[in-house]
N, C-alpha and C positions, 0 to 999 in steps of 0.2 A: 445646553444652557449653562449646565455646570462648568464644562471645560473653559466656556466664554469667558465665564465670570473671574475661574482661578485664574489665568492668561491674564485678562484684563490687569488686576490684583498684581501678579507677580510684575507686570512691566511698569506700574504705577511704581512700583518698592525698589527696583529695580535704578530705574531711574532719581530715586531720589537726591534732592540737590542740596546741600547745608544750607541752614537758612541764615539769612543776610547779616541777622544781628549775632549769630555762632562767629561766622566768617570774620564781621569788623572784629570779634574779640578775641580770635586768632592773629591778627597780625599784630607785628612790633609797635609798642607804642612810643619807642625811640626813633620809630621814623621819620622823616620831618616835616614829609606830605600827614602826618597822625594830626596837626594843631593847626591845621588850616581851616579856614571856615567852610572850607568847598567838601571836606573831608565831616569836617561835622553836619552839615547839612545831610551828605549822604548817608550818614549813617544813623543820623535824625529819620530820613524818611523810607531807613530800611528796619529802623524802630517802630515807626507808624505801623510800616506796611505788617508785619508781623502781629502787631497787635489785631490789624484788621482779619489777618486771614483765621485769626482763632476766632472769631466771633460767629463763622458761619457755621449751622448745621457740621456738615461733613457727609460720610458712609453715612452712616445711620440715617439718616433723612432720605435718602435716596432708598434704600430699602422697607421704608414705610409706604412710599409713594408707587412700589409696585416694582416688576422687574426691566421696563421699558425705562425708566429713571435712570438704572443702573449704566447706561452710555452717556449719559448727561452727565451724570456724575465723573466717570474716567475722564470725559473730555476738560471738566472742571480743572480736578486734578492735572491734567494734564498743563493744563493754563496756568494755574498756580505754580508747577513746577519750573515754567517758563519764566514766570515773574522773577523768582527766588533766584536765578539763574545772574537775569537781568539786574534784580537789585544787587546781589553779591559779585558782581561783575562791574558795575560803578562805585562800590566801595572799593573795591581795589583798584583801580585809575584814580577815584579820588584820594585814598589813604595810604597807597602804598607806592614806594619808587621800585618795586622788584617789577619783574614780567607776567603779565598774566601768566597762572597756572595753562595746562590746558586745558584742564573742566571746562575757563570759563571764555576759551579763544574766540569763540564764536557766540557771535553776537543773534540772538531771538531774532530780531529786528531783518535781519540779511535777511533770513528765511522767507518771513512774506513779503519781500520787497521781489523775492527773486523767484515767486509763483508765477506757473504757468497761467496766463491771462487767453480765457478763452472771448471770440467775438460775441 
């Protein structure tokens, strides 16, 4: 159960993605895609989304609730990591003219478009 849980842990940390609103404030603000409205919008609602994701619980909640929680949780995390991916992956289409990084080449979205669909 221990091992589970270190594993679980180290591939949550592992995987971490910068989050949306770090990203938009890394690129150049000389850019010219930076003052579009398409570029504020997305960076508007990778300000939202951040705000949103610190509201919830987190670990801690999950280990109150016992040790069967604790997969709920990673999967949590794991979705959330998805998001940040996503939102920081439309801030640069939106605000930036460079090439996607390759962090962010692949798109969430493929992935379960391109599940195996059982009858």
């Amino acid at each position: 159960m221990r091992i589970a849980m270190v594993a679980a842990l180290a591939a949550t940390v592992a995987g971490c993605v910068t989050s949306p609103v770090d990203y938009a404030a890394s690129l150049s603000q000389q850019d010219p895609k930076w003052a579009t409205p398409q570029c504020q919008q997305a960076r508007m609602a990778a300000s939202d989304y951040a705000a949103r994701e610190k509201e919830h619980p987190g670990w801690g909640f999950g280990v109150l609730l016992g040790p069967y929680s604790l997969g709920l949780e990673a999967a949590i995390k794991e979705h959330e990591q998805k998001q940040r991916k996503l939102f920081a992956r439309e801030v640069h289409l939106q605000c930036s003219s460079l090439p996607l990084p390759k962090k962010l080449e692949s798109d969430p979205r493929d992935a379960i478009a391109n599940q195996t669909k059982y009858p």
